[in-house]
C-alpha positions as CSV (number, residue, x, y, z in Angstrom):
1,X,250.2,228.2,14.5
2,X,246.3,227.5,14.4
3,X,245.0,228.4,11.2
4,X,241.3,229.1,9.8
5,X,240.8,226.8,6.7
6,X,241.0,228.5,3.2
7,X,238.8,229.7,0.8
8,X,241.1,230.8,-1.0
9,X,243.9,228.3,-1.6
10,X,246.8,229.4,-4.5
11,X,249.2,226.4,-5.7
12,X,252.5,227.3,-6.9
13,X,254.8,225.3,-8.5
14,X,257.7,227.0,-7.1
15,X,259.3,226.6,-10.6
16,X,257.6,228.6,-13.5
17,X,257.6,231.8,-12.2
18,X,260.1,232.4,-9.7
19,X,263.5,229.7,-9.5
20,X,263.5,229.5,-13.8
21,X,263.0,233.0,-14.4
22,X,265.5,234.6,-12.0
23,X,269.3,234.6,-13.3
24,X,271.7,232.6,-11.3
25,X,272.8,233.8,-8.5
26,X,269.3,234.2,-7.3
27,X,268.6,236.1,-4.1
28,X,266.8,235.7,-1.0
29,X,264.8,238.7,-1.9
30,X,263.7,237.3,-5.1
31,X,263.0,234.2,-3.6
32,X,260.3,236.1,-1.3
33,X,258.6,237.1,-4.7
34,X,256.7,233.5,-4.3
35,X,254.6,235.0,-1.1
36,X,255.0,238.7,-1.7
37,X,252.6,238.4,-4.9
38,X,249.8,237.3,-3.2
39,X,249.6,239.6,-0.4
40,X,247.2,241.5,0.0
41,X,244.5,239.4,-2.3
42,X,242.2,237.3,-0.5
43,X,244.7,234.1,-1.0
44,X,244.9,232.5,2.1
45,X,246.8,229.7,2.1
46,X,250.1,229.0,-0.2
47,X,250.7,225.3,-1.6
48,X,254.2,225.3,-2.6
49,X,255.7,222.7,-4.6
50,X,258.9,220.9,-3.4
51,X,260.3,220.8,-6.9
52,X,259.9,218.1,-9.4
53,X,259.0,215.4,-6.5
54,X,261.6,212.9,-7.3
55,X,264.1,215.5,-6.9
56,X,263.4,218.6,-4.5
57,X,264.7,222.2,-4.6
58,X,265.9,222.8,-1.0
59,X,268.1,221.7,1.3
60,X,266.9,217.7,1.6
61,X,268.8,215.4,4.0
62,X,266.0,212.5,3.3
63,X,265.6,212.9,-0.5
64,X,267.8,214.5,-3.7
65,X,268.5,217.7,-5.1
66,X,266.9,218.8,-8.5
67,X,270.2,218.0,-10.8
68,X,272.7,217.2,-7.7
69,X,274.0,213.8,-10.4
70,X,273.8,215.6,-13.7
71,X,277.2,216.7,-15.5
72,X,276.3,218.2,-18.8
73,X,272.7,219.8,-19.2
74,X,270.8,219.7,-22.2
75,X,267.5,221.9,-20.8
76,X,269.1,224.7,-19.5
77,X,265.9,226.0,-17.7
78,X,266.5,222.9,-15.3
79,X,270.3,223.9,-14.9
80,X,269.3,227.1,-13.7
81,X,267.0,225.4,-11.1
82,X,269.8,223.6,-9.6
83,X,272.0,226.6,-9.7
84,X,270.0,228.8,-8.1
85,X,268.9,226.5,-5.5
86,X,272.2,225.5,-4.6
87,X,273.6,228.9,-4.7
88,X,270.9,229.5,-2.0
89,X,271.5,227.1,-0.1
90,X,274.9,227.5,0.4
91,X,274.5,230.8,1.4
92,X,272.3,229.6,4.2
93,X,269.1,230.6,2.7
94,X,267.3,227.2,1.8
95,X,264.8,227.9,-0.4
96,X,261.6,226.2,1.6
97,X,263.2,227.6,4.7
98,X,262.8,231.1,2.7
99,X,259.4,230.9,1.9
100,X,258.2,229.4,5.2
101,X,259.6,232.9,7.2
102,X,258.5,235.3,4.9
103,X,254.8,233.3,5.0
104,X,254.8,233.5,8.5
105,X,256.1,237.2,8.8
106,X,252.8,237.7,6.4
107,X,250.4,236.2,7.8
108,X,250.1,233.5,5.2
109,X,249.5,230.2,5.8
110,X,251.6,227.4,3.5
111,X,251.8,223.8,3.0
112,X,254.4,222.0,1.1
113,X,253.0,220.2,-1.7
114,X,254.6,217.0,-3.0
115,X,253.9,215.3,-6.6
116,X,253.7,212.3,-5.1
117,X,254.0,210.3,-8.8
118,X,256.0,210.8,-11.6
119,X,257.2,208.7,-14.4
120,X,261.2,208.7,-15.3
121,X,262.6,208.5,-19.0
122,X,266.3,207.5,-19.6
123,X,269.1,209.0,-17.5
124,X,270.9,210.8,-20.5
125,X,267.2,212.7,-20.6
126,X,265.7,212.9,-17.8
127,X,267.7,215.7,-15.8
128,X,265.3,215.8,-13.0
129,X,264.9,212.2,-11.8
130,X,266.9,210.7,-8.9
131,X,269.6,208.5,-8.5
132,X,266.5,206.7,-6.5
133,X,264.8,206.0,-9.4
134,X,267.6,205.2,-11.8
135,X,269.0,202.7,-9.5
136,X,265.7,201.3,-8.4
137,X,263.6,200.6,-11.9
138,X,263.0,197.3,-10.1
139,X,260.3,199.4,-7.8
140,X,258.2,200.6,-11.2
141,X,254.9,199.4,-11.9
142,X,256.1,198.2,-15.3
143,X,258.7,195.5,-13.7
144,X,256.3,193.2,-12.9
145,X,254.8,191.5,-16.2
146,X,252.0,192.1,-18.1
147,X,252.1,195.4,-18.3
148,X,252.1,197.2,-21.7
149,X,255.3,199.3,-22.4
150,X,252.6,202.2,-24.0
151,X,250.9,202.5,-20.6
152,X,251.8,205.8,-19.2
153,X,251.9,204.3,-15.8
154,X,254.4,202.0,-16.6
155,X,257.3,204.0,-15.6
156,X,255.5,205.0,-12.3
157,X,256.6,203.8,-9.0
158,X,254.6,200.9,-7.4
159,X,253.2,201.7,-4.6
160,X,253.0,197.4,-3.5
161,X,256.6,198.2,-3.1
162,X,257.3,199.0,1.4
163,X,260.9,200.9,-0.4
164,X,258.5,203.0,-2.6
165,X,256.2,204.4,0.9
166,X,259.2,204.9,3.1
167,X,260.8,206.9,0.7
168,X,257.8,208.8,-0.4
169,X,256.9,209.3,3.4
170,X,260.7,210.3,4.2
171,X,260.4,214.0,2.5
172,X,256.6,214.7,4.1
173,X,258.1,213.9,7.1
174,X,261.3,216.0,7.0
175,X,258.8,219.0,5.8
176,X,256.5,219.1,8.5
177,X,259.0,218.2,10.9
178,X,262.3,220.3,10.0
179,X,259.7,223.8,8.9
180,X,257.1,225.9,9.9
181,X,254.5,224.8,7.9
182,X,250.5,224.9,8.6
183,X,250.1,221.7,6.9
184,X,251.0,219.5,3.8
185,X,249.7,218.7,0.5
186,X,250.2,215.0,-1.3
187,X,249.5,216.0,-4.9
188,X,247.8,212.9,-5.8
189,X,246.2,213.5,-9.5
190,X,249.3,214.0,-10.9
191,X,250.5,211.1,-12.9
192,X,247.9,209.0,-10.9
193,X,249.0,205.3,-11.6
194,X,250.1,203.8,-8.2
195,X,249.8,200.0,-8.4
196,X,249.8,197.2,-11.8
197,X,246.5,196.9,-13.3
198,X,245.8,193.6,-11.7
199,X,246.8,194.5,-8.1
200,X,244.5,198.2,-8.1
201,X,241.8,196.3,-5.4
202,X,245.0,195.0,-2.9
203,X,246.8,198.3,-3.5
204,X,243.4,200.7,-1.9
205,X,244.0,199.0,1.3
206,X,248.5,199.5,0.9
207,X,247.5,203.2,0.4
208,X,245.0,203.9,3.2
209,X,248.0,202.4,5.3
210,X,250.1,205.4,3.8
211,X,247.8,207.5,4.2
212,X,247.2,206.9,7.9
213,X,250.8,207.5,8.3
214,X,251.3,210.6,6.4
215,X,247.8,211.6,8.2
216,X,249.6,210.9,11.6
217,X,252.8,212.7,11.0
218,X,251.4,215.4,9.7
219,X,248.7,216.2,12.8
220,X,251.0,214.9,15.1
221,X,253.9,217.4,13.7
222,X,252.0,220.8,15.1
223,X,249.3,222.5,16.6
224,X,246.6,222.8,13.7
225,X,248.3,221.0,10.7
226,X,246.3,219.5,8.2
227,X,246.8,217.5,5.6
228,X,245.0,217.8,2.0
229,X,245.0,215.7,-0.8
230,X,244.8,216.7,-4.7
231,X,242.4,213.9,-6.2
232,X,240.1,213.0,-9.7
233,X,236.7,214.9,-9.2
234,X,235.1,211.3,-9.0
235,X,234.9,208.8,-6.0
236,X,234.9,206.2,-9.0
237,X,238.0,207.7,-10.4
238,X,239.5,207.5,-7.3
239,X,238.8,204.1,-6.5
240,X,239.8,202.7,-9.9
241,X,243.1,203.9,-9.4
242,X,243.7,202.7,-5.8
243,X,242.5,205.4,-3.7
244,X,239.9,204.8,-1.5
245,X,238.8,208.6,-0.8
246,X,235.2,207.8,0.8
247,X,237.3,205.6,3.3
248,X,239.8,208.6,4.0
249,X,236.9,210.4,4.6
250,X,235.1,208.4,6.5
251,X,237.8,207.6,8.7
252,X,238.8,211.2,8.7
253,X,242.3,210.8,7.6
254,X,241.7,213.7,5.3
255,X,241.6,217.4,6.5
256,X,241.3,219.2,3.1
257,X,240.3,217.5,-0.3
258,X,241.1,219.0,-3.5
259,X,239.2,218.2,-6.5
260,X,240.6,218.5,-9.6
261,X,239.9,217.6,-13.3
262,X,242.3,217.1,-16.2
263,X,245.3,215.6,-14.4
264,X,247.6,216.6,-17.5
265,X,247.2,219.3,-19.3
266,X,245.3,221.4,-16.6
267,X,242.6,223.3,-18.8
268,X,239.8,225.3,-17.9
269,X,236.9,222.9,-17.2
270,X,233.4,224.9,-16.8
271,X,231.8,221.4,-16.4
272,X,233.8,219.9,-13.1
273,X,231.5,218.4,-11.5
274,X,232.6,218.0,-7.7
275,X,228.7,217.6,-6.3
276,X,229.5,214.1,-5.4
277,X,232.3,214.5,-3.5
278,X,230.8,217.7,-1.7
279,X,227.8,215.0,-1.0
280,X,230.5,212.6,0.6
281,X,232.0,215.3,2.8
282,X,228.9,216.6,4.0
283,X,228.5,215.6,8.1
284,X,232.3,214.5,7.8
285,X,235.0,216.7,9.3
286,X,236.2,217.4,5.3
287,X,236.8,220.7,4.0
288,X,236.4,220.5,-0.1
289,X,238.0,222.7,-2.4
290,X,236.9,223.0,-6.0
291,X,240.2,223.4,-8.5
292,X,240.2,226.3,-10.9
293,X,242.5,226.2,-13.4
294,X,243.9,229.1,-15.9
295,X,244.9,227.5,-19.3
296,X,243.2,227.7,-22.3
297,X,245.2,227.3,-24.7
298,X,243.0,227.8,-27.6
299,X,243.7,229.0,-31.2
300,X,242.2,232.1,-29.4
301,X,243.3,232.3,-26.0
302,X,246.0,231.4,-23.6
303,X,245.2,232.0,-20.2
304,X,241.5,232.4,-19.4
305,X,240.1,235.9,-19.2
306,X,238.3,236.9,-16.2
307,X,234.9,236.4,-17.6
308,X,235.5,232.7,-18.1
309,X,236.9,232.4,-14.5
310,X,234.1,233.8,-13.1
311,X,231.9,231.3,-14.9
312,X,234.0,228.5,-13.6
313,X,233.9,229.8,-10.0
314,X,230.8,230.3,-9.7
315,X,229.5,227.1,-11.1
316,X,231.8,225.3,-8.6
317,X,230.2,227.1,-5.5
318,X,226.5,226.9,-6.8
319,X,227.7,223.2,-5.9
320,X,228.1,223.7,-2.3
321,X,231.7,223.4,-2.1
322,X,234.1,225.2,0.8
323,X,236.4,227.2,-1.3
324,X,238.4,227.3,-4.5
325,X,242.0,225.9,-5.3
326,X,243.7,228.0,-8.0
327,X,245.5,225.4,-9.5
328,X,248.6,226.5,-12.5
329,X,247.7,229.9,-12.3
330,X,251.5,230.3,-13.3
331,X,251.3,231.2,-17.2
332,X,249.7,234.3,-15.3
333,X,253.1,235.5,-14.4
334,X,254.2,238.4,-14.5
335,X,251.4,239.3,-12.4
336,X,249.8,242.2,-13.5
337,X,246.0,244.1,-13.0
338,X,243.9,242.0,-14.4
339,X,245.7,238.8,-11.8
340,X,244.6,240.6,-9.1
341,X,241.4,241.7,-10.1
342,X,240.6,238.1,-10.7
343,X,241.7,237.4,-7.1
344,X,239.8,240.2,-6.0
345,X,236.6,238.7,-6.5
346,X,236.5,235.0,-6.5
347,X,235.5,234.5,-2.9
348,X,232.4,236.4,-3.4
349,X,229.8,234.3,-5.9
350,X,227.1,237.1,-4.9
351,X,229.5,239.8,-6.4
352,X,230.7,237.7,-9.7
353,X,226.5,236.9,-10.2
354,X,225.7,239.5,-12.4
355,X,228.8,240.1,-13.9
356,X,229.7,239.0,-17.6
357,X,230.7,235.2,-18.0
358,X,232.2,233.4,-20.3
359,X,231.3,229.4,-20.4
360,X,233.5,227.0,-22.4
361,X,233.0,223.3,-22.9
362,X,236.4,222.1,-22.6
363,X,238.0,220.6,-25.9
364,X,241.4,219.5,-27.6
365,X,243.8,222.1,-28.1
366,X,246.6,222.6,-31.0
367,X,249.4,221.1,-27.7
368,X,246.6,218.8,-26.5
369,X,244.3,217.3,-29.4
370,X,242.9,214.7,-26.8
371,X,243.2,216.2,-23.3
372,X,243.0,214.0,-20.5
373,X,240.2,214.1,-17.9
374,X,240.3,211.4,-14.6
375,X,240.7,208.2,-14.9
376,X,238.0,206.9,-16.9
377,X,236.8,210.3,-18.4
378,X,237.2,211.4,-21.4
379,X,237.2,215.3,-22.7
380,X,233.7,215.9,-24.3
381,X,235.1,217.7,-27.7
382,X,236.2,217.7,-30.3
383,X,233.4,215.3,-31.9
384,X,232.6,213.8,-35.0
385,X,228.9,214.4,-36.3
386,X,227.4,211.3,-38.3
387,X,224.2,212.3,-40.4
388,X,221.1,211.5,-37.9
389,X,222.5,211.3,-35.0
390,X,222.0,214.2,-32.8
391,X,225.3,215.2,-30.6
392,X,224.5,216.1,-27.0
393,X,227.1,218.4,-25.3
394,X,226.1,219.5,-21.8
395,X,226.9,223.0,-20.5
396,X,226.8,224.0,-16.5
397,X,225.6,227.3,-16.0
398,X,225.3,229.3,-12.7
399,X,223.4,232.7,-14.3
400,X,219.9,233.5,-13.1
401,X,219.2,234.9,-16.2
402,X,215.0,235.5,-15.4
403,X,216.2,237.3,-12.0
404,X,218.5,239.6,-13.7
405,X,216.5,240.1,-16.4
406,X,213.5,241.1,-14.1
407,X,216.3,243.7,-12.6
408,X,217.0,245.0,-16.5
409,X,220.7,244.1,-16.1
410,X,221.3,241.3,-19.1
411,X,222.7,243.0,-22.1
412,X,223.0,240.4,-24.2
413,X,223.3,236.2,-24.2
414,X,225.9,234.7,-27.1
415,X,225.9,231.4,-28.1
416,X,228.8,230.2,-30.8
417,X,229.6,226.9,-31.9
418,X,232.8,225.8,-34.4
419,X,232.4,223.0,-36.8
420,X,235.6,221.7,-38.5
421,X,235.5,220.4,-41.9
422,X,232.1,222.7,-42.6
423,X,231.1,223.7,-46.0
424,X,228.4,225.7,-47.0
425,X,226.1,223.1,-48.1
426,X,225.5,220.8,-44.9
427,X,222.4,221.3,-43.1
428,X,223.1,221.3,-39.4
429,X,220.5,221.7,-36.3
430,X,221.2,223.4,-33.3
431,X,218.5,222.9,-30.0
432,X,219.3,224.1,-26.5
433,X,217.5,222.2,-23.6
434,X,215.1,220.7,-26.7
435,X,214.2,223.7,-28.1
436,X,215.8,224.2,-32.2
437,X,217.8,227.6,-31.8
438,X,215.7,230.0,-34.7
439,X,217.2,231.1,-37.9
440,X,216.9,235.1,-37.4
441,X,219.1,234.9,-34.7
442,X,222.1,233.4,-36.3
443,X,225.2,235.0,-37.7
444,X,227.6,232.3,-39.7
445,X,230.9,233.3,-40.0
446,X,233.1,231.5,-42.8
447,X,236.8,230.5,-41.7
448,X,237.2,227.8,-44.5
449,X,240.3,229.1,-45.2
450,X,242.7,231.6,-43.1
451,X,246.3,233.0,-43.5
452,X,247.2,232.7,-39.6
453,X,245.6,233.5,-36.1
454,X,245.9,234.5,-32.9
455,X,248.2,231.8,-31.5
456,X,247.6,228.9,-34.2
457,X,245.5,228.2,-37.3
458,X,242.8,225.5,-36.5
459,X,241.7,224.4,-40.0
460,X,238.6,224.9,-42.3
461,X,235.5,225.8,-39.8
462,X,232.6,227.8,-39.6
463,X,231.1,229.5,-36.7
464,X,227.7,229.4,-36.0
465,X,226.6,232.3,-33.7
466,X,223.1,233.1,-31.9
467,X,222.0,235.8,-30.1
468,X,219.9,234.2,-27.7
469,X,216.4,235.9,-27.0
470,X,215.0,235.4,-23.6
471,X,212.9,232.2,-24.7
472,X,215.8,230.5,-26.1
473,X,218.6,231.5,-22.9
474,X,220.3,228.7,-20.8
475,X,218.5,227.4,-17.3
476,X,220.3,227.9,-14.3
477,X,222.0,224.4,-13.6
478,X,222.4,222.1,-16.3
479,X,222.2,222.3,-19.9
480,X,222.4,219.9,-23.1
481,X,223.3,221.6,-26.2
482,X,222.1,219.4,-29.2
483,X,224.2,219.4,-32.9
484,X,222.5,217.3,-35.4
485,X,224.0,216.6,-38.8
486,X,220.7,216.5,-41.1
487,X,222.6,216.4,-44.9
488,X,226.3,216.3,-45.1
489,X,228.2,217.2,-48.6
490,X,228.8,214.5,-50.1
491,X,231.8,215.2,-52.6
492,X,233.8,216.0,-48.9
493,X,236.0,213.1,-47.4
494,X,236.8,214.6,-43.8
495,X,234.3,214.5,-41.2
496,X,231.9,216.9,-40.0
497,X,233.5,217.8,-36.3
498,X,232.1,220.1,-33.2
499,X,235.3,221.3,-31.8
500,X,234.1,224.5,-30.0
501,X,231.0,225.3,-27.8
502,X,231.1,228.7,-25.7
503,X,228.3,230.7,-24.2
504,X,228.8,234.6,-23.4
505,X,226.7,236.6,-21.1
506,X,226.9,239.8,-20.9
507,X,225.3,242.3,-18.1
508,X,225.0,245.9,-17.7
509,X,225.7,247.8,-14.1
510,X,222.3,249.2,-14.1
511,X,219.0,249.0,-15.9
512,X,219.6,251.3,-19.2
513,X,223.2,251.6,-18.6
514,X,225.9,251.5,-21.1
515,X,228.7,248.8,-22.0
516,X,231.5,252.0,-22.7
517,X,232.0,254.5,-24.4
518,X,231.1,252.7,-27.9
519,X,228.1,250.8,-27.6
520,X,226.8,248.2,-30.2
521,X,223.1,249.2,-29.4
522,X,223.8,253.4,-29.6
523,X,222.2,253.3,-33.4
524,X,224.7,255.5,-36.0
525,X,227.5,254.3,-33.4
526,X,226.9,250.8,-33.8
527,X,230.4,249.1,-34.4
528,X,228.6,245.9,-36.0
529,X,231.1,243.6,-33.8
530,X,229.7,240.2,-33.0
């Protein structure tokens, strides 16, 4: 089946919200939830995960079943995995099989997704892993010497090794060859360490060579199948880890590439930058999708709120890409209204525009403290301040804010910033874009000590709030938000940290109109919330 290419592509892991949650004996029909929750939205193509990638979760005759050589479980999550996708299968429904049919029957598109790398941990532990791997630790990247135990690609397969390809290649080609797919996705960004350290520049041209293959297979498999690729945002970060992505391109063994930052913990990133990979594709044959992710997981928030997806989105198409990848949208689940309304809109920038946003830098988190980016990249916050030495942080923002102003429509423009360690004696500067943010228009808020929070206490801070008059508001484009510690208390031993930096904006539907029912500008009403 011929397919248009999406704008709208939605990854599920196949795990989090559908085999672990349903009791064992799971049924075909709960099965189906995995496609039945997007129709209707403006998804238009499914990338479903085959299960942990060293093990799968269907009916394999080239690969392993998720917990097919494990006894005795200690996670019993992953022991419901396995029973429920063996009870499936032996009752003739395989589970890819499954979602394949009730895709088709829809009308929506799907490609298998494979995480192509993954580590393995000792066999008493690591429930998931294959005999493959046990029996093979000869084939990891770590076997060969001079490799530091404390790498996290040292348990990784090695990609040098012809065993490791033909066994990787074995389960893309029993997918696109054995169900009715559209396509197939090689989740590249996950755990992306392919080759030893010393052997990255010999490995690009070992992994074009898989790539040509998988690229072949795939096209040659059906009318109109594609193959994407997940990837770092970066051609750099690509190269440095033995992907040569421009090449794919060039070449055109690509179809679809996925950009995507923060290979680990998957956070919200307002700040991807994919321009240089939209620059690449441009006159190639290359559709590029920009990856939106969900998580938070702030002392605040968990999943992000659909103010702070918009801001995301539309910062990603200002860039000129193709469409949007919805990457671990599964702490979501159960889906409810505010899902769908998310859906609802992010394939319309023009219809997000003047709608309230919610830009945040991306920093460490309480499960995170020093979050991942690509190869090479680090996350910008949290950042110690040294007396002197202005901080910049630099904020993408997509708002027209002079347009919409013009038009009557911004309510209001919030800019907060957290500093751990605070105390109400340091002198601090703020500028945006050069200019020093003025006095009258900030609100501190004291935190220096608290009982609890929302989802976790974050330590002595204070907030520093502004309420941005038009002279002070963010350009459309790029930003550079500048902290500058002037006097620091000197009877304090921790360091002075920037941990948070959010900007709000918030519109009205109409020149004059109102923000509800309780409005913070109706006078005697005013509920003084900041």
């Amino acid at each position: 089946m011929t397919t248009e290419l999406p704008r709208l592509a939605f990854y599920h892991d196949g795990r989090h919200p559908l085999i672990y949650m349903y009791e064992p004996p799971m049924q075909r029909a709960e099965f189906e939830h995995g496609v039945d929750e997007l129709i209707g939205t403006p998804v238009d193509a499914l990338m479903f995960c085959l299960g942990d990638g060293r093990t799968v979760l269907h009916d394999t005759k080239v690969g392993e079943l998720w917990g097919h050589n494990v006894d005795r479980w200690p996670h019993l999550i992953f022991r419901r995995a396995h029973q429920n996708a063996r009870h499936l299968i032996d009752s003739g429904d395989d589970p890819m099989r499954v979602i394949c049919e009730r895709a088709r029957a829809k009308g929506l598109p799907v490609y298998p997704t494979l995480l192509v790398q993954q580590g393995r941990a000792p066999r008493e532990e690591d429930v998931r892993c294959s005999d493959f791997r046990f029996d093979n630790a000869h084939l990891e990247i770590g076997a060969k010497s001079g490799v530091d135990e404390s790498w996290k690609g040292h348990n990784c397969l090695d990609f040098a090794h012809e065993e490791v390809r033909r066994e990787r290649f074995a389960l893309v080609e029993e997918a696109v060859r054995d169900y009715p797919v559209d396509g197939f996705e090689l989740q590249l960004n996950y755990q992306p360490w392919y080759f030893h350290p010393d052997e990255v520049a010999d490995g690009r041209q070992v992994m074009t060579e898989w790539i040509r293959q998988v690229s072949e297979t795939v096209r040659g498999s059906g009318e109109g199948r594609r193959l994407a690729v997940r990837v770092p945002t970066s051609l750099q970060g690509c190269h440095d880890i033995g992907l040569d992505l421009a090449g794919w391109m060039g070449e055109g063994l690509v179809d679809i590439v996925i950009g995507q930052t923060f290979h680990g913990p998957e956070l919200v990133d307002c700040n991807a930058d994919y321009r240089e990979l939209v620059s690449e594709a441009k006159g190639r044959d290359v559709h590029l999708l920009a990856t939106v992710q969900s998580l938070v997981d702030s002392d605040r928030l968990n999943q992000a709120p659909i103010e702070m997806i918009r801001a995301c989105a539309n910062n990603y198409w200002e860039q000129g890409v193709d469409g949007l990848y919805l990457g671990h949208w599964f702490g979501c689940w159960p889906y409810k209204a505010d899902f769908y309304e998310k859906l609802r809109e992010l394939p319309h920038p023009e219809i997000m525009a003047p709608k309230d946003k919610y830009y945040y830098v991306p920093t460490g988190t309480h499960r995170y403290p020093n979050p991942e980016l690509e190869p090479g990249a680090r996350c910008p916050l949290p950042a110690e301040l040294s007396e002197g030495e202005p901080l910049p942080i630099p904020l993408q923002v997509s708002d027209d804010l002079p347009r919409w102003h013009a038009d009557g429509r911004v309510h209001e423009v919030i800019l907060r910033l957290r500093l751990l360690n605070a105390t109400e004696t340091d002198v601090v500067r703020m500028r945006l874009n050069g200019r020093e943010l003025p006095a009258e228009g900030l609100r501190t808020i004291n935190e220096s000590y608290r009982m609890g929070g929302p989802r976790y206490r974050t330590g002595t801070c204070y907030w520093f709030i502004y309420r941005l008059g038009p002279d002070d508001w963010p350009r459309k484009g790029a930003n550079e938000i500048e902290v500058e510690l002037v006097k620091r208390e000197p009877q304090v031993i921790p360091p002075l940290v920037l941990r948070d930096v959010e900007l709000e904006v918030h519109y009205l539907m109409g020149r004059h109109f109102h923000r509800g029912f309780v409005d913070r500008d109706l006078g005697p009403w005013n509920t003084g919330v900041t």
